[in-house]
C-alpha positions as CSV (number, residue, x, y, z in Angstrom):
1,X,88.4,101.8,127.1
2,X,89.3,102.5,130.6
3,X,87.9,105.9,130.7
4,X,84.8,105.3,132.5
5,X,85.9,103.2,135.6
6,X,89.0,105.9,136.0
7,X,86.7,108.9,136.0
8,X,84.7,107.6,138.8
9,X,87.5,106.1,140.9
10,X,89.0,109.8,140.3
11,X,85.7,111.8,141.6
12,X,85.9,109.3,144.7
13,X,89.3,109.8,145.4
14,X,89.2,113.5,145.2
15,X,86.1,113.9,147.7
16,X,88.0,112.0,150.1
17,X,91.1,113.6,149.8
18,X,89.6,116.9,149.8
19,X,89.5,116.7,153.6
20,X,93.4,116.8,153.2
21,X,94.1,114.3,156.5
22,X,96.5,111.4,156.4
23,X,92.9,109.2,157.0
24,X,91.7,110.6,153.5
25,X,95.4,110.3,151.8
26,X,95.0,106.4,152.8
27,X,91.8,105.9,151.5
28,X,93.1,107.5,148.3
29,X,95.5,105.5,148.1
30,X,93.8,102.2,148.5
31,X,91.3,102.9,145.8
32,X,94.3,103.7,143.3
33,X,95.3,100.3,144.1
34,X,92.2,98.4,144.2
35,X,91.7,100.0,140.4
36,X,95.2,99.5,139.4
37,X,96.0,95.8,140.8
38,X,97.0,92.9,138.7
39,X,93.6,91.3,139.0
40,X,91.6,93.7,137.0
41,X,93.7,93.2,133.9
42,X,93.7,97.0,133.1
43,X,90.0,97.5,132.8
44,X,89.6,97.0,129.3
45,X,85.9,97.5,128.2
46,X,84.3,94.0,127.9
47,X,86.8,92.2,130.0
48,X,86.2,90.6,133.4
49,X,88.6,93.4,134.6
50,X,86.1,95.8,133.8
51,X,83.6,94.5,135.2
52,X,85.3,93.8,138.4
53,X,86.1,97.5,138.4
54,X,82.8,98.4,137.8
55,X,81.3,95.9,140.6
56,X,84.1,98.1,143.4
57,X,82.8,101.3,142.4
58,X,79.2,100.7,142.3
59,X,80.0,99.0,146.2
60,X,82.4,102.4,146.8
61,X,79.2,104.9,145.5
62,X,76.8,103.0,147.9
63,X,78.5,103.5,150.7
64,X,78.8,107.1,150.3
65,X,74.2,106.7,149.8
66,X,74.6,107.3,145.8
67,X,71.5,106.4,144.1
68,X,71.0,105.1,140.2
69,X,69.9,107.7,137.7
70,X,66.2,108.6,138.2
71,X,64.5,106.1,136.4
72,X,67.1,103.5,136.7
73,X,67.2,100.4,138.8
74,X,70.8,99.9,138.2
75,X,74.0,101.6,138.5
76,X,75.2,100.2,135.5
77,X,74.5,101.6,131.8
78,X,75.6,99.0,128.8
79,X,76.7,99.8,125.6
80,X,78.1,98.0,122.7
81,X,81.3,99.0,121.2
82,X,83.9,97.2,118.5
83,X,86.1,95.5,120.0
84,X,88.4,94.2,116.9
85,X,89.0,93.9,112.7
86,X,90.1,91.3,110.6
87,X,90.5,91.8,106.8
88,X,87.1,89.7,105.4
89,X,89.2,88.9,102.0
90,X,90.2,92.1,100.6
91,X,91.3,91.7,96.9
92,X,92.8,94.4,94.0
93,X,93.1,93.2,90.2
94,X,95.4,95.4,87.9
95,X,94.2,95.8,84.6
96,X,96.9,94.0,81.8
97,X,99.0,92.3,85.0
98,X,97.1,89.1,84.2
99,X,97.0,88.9,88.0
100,X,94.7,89.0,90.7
101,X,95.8,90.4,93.9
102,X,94.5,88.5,97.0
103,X,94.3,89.5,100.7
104,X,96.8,87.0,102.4
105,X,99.6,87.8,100.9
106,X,99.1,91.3,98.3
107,X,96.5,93.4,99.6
108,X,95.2,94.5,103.1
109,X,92.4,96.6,104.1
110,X,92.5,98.9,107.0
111,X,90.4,99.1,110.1
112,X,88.4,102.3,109.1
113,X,87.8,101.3,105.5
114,X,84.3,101.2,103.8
115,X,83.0,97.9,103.2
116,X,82.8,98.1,99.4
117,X,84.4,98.1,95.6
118,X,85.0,100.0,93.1
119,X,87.1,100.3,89.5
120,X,88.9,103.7,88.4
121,X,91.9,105.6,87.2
122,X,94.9,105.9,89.0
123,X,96.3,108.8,90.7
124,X,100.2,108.7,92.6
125,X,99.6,111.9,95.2
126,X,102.9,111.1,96.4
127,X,102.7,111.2,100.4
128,X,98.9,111.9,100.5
129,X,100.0,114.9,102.9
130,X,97.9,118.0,103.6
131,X,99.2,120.5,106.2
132,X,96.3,122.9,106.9
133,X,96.7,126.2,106.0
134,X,96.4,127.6,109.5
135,X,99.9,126.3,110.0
136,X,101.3,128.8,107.2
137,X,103.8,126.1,105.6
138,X,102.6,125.2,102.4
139,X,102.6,121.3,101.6
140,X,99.8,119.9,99.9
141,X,100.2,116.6,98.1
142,X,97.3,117.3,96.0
143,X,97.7,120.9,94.9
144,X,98.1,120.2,91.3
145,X,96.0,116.8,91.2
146,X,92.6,116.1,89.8
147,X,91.8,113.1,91.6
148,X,87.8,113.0,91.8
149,X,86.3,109.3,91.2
150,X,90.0,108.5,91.0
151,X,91.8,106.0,93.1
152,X,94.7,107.6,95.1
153,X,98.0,105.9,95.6
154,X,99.7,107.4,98.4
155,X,103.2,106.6,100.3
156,X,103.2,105.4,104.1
157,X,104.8,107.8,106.4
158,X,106.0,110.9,105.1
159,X,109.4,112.2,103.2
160,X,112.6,110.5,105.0
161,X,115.2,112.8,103.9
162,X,113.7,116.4,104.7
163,X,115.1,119.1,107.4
164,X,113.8,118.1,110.9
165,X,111.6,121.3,110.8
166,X,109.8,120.1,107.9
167,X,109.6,116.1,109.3
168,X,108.4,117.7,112.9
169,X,105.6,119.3,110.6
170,X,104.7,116.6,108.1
171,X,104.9,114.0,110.9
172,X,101.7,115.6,112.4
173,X,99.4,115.1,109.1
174,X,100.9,111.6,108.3
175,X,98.5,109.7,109.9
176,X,96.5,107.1,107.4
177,X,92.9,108.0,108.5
178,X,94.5,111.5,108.0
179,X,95.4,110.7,104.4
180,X,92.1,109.1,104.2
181,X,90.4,112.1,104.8
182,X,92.2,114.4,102.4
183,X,92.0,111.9,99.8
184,X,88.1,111.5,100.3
185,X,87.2,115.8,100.8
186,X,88.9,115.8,96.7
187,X,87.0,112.9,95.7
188,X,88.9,109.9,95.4
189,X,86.9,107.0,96.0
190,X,90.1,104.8,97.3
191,X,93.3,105.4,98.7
192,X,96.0,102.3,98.0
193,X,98.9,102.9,100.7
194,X,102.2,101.9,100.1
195,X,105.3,101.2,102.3
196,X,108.1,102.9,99.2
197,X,111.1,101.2,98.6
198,X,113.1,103.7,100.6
199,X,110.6,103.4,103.7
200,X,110.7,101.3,107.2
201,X,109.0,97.8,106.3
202,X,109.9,98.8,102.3
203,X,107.3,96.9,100.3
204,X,105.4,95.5,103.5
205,X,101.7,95.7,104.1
206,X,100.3,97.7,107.1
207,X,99.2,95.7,109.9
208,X,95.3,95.7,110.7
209,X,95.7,97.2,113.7
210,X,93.3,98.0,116.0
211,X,91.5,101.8,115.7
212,X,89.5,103.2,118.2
213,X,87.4,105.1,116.1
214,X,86.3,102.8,113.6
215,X,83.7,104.6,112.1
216,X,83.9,104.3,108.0
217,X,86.5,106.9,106.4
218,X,83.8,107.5,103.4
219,X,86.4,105.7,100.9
220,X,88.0,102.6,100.3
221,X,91.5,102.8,101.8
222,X,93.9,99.3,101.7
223,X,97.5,99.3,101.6
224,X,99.2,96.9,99.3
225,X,102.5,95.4,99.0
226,X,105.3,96.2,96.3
227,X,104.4,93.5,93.8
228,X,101.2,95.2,93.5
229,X,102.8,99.0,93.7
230,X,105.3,97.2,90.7
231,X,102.4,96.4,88.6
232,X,100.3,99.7,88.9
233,X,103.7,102.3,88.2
234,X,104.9,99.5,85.0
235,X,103.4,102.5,82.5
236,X,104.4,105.2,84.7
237,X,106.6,108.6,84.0
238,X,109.0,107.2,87.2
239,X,109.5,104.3,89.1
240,X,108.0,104.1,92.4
241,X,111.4,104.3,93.4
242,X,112.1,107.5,91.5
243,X,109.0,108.9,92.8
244,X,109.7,109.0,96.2
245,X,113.1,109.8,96.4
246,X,112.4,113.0,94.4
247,X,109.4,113.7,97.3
248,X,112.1,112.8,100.5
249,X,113.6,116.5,100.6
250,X,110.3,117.3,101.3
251,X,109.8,119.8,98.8
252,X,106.5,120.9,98.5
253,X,106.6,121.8,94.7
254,X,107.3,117.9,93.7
255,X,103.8,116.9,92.5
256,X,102.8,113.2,92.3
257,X,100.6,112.8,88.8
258,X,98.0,110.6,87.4
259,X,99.2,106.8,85.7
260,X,97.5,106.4,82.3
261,X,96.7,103.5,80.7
262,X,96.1,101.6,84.4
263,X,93.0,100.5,85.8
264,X,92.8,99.2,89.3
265,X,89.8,97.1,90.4
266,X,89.7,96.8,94.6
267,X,87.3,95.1,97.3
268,X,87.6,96.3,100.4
269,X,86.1,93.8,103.1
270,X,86.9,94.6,107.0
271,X,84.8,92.4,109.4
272,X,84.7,93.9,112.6
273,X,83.7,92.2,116.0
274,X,81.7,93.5,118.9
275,X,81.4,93.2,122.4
276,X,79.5,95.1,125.4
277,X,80.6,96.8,128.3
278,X,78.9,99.4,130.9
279,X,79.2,102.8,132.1
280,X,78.8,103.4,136.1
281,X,76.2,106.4,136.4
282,X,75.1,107.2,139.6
283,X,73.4,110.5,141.2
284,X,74.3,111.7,144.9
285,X,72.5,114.2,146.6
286,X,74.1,117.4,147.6
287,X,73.9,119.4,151.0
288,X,74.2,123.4,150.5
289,X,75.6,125.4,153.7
290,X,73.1,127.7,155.8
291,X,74.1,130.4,154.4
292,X,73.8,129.8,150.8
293,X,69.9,127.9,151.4
């Protein structure tokens, strides 16, 4: 979250160089490199980088006789943010597999999952892909689907085999919280993601990476590995391998369909840390020309 300490550095710098002399040009320069050296670590919100940063530009703003928002004592404005997610011991169960899934190995939630659980029919909606309308192309995973109250199992990525006009244009929806969403506006009350025997990282979870807006998705979303994806397609009309190599061409008219006969059981638990940074705010009165007074 460098944001905040870059926008100010960048309103300094441009006042100065607005006077467009090799004097202003230097100055520039030297607050580019004050904010940009090795010693600040990048900025990132909540480190000591950051609040180095912030401790130059609050000195920088007082020189120039900037003043703390009215009311304020203090330059400085705190706020907390999250600052990192671990999986809190997801788990999935598969009714007759006589197994229960656990989180080190099997199952994995992601960062913008809702805390919670839940039991339901299964629904494969192939790629989980939903190009807007507005982009007059036609693909939607779930066209043909009922999945309300369902949980959704949904390939990673999107088809590997289509025309590069079609990838260019799936590519843009393929993101997970993307898939999230779609799944969650028809109703599913999970997604399951998983990495198809054809894909990069075939069979692999999807690493808990950090998202910058962690704000819950509405739904349980966790991806899980190809043990799991085994168990869940054992009663179904293909393989998961079948499956997706019929989706790959990236034709829009091969539907995913629901799995009788399985049940699926899945916690979702995603503990999140937090950590507090500031915001430099500061107020700095203006002079109007004669003529315009």
């Amino acid at each position: 979250m460098k944001a905040t300490t870059t926008l100010v550095c960048l309103a300094l710098s441009a006042s100065v160089a607005a006077t467009q002399t090799p004097a202003a040009a230097s100055k520039t320069r030297a607050h580019v490199e004050a904010l940009a050296s090795p010693r600040l670590e990048g900025r990132l919100a909540g480190s000591n980088g950051e609040k180095l940063a912030s401790d130059y530009i609050v000195a920088e703003l007082k020189k120039v006789g900037a003043k703390p928002l009215p009311g304020g004592s203090d330059f400085l404005m705190p706020f907390q943010f999250t600052a990192g997610t671990k999986d809190g011991g997801s788990s999935l169960a598969v009714t007759g597999s006589n197994k229960t899934f656990n989180t080190q190995q099997d199952v994995r939630a992601l960062s913008f999952s809702d805390n919670a659980e839940i039991s339901g029919d299964v629904v494969f909606a192939g790629y989980g892909i939903v190009v807007p309308d507005s982009q007059d192309f036609g693909y939607d995973s779930y066209a043909t689907l009922d999945v309300k109250d369902k949980i959704v199992v949904v390939l990673r990525y999107f088809p590997e085999d289509a025309d590069q006009k079609t990838r260019s244009m799936l590519a843009r929806y393929s993101d997970l919280r993307y898939k999230a969403m779609a799944a969650r506006q028809r109703g599913a009350k999970a997604m399951l993601v998983v990495s198809g025997p054809s894909s990069p990282n075939a069979g692999e979870l999807v690493p808990m990476t950090f998202d910058t807006a962690l704000a819950g998705s509405g739904l349980i979303a966790v991806s899980t590995n190809g043990d799991v994806a085994g168990a869940i397609f054992r009663g179904a009309e293909k393989t998961l391998e079948q499956a997706q190599k019929s989706l790959d061409s990236g034709n829009p008219h091969v539907t995913g369909f629901a799995i009788p006969g399985v049940t699926v059981h899945v916690r979702a638990a995603v503990q999140r840390a937090y950590d507090s940074a500031s915001v430099v705010a500061a107020t700095l009165a203006g002079h109007l020309p004669a003529t315009l007074r």
